[in-house]
Jmol script that loads the backbone (N, CA, C; Angstrom):
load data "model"
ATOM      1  N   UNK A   1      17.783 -10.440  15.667  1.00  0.00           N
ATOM      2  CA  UNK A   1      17.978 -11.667  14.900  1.00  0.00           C
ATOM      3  C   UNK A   1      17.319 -12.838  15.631  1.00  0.00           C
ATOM      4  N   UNK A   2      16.319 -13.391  15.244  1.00  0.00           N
ATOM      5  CA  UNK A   2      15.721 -14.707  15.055  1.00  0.00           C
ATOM      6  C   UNK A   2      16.631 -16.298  15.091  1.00  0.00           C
ATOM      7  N   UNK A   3      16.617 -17.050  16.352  1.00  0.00           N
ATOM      8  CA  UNK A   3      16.909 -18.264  16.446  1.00  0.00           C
ATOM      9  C   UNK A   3      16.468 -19.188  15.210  1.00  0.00           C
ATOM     10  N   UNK A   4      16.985 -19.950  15.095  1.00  0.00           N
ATOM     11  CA  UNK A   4      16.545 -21.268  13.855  1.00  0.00           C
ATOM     12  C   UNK A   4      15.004 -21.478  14.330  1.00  0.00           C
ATOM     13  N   UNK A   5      15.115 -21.648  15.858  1.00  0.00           N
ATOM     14  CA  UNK A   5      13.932 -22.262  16.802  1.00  0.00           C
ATOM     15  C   UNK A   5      12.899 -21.339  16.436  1.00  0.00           C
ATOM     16  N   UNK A   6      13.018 -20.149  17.034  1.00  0.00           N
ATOM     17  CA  UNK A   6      12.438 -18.896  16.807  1.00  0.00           C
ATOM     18  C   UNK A   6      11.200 -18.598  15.359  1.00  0.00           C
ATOM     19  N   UNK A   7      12.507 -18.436  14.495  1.00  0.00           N
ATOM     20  CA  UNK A   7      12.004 -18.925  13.078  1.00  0.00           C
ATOM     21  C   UNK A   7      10.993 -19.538  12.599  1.00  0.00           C
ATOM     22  N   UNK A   8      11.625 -20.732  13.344  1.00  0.00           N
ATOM     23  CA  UNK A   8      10.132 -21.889  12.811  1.00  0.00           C
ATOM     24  C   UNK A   8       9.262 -21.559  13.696  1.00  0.00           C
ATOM     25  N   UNK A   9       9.008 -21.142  14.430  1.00  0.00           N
ATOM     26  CA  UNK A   9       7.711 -20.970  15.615  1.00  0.00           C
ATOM     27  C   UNK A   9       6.996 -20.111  14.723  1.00  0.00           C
ATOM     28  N   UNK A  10       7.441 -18.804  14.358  1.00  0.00           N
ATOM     29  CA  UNK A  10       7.075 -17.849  13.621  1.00  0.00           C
ATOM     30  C   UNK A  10       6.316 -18.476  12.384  1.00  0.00           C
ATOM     31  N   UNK A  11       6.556 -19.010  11.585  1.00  0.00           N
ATOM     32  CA  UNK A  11       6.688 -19.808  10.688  1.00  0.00           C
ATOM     33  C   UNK A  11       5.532 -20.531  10.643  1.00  0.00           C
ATOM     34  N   UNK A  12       5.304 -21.773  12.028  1.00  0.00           N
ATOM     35  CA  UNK A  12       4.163 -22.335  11.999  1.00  0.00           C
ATOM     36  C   UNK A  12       3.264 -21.422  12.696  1.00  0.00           C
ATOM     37  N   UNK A  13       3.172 -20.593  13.435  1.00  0.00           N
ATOM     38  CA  UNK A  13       2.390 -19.711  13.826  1.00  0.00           C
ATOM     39  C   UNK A  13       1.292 -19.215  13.239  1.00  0.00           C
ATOM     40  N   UNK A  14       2.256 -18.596  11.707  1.00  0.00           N
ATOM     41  CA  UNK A  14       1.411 -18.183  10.979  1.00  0.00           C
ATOM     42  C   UNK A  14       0.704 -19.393   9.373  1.00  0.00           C
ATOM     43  N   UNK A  15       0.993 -19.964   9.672  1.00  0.00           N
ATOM     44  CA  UNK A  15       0.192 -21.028   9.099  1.00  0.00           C
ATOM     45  C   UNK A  15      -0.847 -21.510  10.090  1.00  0.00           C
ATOM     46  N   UNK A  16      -0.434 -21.668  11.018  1.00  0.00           N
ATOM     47  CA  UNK A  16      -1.737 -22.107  12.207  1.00  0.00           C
ATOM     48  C   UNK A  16      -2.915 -21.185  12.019  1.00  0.00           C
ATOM     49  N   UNK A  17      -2.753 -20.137  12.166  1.00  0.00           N
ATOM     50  CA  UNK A  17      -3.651 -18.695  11.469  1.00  0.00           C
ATOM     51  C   UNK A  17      -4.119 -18.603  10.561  1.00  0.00           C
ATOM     52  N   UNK A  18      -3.524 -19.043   9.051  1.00  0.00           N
ATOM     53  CA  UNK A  18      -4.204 -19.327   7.913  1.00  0.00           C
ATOM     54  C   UNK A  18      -4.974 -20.871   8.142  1.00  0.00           C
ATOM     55  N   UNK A  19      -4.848 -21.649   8.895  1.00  0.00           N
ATOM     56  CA  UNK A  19      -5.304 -23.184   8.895  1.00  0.00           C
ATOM     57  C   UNK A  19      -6.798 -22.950   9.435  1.00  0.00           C
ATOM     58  N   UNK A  20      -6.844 -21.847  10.889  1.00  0.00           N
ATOM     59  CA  UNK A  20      -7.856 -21.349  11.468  1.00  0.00           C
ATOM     60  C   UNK A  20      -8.948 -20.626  10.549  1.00  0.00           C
ATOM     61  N   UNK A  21      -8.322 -19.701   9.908  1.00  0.00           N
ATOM     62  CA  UNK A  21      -8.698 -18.450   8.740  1.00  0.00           C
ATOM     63  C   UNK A  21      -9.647 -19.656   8.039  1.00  0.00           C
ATOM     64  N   UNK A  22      -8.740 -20.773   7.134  1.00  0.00           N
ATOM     65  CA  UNK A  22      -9.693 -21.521   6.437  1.00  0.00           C
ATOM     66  C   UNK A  22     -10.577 -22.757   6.734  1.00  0.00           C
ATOM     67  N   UNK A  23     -10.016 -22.860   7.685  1.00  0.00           N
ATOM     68  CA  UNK A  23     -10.809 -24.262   8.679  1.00  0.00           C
ATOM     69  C   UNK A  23     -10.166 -25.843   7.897  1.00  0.00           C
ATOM     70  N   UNK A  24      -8.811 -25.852   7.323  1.00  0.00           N
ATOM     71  CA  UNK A  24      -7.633 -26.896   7.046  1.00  0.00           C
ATOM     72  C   UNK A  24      -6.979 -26.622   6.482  1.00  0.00           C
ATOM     73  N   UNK A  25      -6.370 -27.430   6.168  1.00  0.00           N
ATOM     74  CA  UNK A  25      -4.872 -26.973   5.618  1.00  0.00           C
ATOM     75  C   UNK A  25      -5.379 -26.442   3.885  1.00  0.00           C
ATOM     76  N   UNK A  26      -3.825 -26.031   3.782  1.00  0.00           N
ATOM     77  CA  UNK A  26      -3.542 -25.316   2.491  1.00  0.00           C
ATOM     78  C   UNK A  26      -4.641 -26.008   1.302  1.00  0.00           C
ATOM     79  N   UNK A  27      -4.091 -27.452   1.386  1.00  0.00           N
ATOM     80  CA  UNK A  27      -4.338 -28.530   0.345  1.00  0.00           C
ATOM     81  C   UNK A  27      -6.037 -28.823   0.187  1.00  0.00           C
ATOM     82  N   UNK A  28      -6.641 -28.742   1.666  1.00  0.00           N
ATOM     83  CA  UNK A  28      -8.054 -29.752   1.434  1.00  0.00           C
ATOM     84  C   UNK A  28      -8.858 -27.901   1.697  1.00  0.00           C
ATOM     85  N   UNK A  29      -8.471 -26.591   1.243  1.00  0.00           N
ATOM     86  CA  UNK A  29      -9.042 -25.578   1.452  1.00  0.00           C
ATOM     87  C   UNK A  29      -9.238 -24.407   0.144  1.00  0.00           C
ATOM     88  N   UNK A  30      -7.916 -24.104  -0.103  1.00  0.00           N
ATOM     89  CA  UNK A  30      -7.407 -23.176  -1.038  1.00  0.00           C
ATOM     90  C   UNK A  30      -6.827 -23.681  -2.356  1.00  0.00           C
ATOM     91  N   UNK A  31      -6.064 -24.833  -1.909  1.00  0.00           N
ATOM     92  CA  UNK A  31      -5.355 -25.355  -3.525  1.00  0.00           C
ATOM     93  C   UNK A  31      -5.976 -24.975  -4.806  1.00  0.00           C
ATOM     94  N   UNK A  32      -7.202 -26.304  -4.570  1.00  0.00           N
ATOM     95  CA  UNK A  32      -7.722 -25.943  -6.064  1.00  0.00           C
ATOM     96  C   UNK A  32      -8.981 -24.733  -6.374  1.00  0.00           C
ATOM     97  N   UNK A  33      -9.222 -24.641  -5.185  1.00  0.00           N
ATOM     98  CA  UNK A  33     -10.273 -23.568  -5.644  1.00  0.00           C
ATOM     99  C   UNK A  33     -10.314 -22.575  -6.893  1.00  0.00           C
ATOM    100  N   UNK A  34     -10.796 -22.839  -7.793  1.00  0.00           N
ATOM    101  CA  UNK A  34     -10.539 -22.052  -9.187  1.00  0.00           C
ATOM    102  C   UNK A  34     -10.942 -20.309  -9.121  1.00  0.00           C
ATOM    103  N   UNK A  35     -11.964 -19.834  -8.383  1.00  0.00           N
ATOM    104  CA  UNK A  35     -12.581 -18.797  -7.891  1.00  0.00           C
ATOM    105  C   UNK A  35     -12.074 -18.295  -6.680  1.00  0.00           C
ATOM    106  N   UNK A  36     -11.137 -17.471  -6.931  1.00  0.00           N
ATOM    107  CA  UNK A  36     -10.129 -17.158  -5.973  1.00  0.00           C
ATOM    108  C   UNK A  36     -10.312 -15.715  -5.392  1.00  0.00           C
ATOM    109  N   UNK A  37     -10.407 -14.863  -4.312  1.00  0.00           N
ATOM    110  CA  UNK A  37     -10.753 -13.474  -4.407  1.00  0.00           C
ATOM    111  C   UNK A  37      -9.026 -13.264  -3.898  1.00  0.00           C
ATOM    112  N   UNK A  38      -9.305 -11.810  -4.224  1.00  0.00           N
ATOM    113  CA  UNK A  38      -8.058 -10.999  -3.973  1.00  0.00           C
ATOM    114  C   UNK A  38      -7.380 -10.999  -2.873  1.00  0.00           C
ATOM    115  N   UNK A  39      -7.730 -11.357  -1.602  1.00  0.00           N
ATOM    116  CA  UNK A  39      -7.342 -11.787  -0.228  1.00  0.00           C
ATOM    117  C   UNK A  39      -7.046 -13.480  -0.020  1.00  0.00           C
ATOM    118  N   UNK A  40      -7.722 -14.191  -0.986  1.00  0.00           N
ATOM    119  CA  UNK A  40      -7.875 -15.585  -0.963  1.00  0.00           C
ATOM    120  C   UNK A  40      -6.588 -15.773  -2.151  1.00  0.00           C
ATOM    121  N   UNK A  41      -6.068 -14.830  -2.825  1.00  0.00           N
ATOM    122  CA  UNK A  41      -4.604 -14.901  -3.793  1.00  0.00           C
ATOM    123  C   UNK A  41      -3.676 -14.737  -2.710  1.00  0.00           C
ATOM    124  N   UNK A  42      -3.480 -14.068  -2.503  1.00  0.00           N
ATOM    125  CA  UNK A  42      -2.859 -13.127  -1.563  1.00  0.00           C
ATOM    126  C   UNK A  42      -2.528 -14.249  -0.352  1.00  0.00           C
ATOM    127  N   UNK A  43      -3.454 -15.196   0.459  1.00  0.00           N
ATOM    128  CA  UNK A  43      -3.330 -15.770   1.502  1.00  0.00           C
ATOM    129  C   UNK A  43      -2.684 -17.395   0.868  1.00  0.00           C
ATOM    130  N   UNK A  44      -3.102 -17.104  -0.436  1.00  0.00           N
ATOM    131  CA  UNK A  44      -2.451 -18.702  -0.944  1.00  0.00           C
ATOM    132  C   UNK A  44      -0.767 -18.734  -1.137  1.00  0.00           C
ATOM    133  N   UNK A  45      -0.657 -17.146  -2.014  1.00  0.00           N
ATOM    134  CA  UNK A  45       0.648 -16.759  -2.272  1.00  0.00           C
ATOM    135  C   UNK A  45       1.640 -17.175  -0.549  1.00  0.00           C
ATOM    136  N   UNK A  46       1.144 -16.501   0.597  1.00  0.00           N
ATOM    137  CA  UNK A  46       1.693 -16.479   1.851  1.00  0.00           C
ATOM    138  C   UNK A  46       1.959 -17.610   1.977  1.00  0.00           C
ATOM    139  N   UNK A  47       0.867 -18.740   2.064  1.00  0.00           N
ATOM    140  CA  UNK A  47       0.839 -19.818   2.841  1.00  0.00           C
ATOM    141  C   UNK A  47       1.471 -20.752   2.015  1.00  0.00           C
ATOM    142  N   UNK A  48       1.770 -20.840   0.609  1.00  0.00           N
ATOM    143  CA  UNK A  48       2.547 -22.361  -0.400  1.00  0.00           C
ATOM    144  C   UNK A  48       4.625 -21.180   0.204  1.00  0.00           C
ATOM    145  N   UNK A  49       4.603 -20.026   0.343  1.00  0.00           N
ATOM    146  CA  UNK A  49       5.704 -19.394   0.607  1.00  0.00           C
ATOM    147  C   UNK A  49       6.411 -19.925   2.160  1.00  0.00           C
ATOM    148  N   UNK A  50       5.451 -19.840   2.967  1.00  0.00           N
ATOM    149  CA  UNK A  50       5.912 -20.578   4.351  1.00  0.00           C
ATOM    150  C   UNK A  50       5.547 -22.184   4.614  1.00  0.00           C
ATOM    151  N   UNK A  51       5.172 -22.802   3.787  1.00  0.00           N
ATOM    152  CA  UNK A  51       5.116 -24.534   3.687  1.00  0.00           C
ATOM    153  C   UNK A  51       6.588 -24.468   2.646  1.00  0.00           C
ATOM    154  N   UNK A  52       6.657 -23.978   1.916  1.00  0.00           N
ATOM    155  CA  UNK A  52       8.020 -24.574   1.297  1.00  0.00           C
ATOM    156  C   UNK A  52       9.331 -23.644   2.350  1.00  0.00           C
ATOM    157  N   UNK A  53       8.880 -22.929   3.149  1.00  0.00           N
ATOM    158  CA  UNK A  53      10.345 -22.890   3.837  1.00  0.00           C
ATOM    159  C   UNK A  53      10.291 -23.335   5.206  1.00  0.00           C
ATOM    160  N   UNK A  54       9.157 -23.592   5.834  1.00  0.00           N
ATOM    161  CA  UNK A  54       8.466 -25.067   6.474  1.00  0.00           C
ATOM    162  C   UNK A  54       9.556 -26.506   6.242  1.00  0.00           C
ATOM    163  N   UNK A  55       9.456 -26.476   5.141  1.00  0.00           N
ATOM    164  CA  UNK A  55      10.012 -27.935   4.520  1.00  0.00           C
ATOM    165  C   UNK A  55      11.133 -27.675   4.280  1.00  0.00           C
ATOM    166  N   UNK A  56      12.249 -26.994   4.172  1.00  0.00           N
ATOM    167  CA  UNK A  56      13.228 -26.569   3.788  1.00  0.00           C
ATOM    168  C   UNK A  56      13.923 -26.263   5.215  1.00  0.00           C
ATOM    169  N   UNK A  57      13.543 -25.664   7.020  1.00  0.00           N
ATOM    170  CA  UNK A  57      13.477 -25.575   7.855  1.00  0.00           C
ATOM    171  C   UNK A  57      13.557 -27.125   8.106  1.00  0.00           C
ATOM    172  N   UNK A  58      12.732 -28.248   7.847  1.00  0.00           N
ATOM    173  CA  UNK A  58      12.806 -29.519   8.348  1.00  0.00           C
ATOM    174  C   UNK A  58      14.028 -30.758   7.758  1.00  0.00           C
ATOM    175  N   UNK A  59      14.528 -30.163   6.601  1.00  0.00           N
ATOM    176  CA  UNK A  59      15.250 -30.433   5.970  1.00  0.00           C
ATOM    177  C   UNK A  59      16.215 -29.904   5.607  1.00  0.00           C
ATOM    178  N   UNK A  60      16.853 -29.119   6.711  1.00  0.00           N
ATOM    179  CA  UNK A  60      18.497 -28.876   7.238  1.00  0.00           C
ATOM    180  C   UNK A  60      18.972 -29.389   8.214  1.00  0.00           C
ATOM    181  N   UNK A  61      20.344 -29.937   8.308  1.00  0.00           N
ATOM    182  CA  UNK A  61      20.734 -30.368   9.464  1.00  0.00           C
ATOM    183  C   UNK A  61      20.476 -29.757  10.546  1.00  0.00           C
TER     184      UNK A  61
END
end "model"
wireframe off; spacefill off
backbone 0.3
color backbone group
């Protein structure tokens, strides 16, 4: 079992990895891109999944 702390390390870790993968964040990379490949679904699905529990992590007592 995973610390709260733990968690989030994990958490931003692997967003740091997708940030690297695309060279910025979610928003100025993947968002709108209309031409999406099957790994580039797949990495968007991951990454809007760990920014909203990112934010949800920052916004518990």
């Amino acid at each position: 079992m995973l610390t709260a702390e733990q968690e989030r390390d994990v958490v931003l870790d692997e967003i740091v990895r997708l940030m690297k993968k695309y060279r910025g964040t979610y928003e100025m990379t993947i968002r709108d891109k209309t031409q999406r490949t099957i790994e580039e679904e797949r990495d968007a699905s991951i990454w809007l999944v760990l920014l909203d529990e990112l934010r949800e992590m920052n916004e518990a007592p």
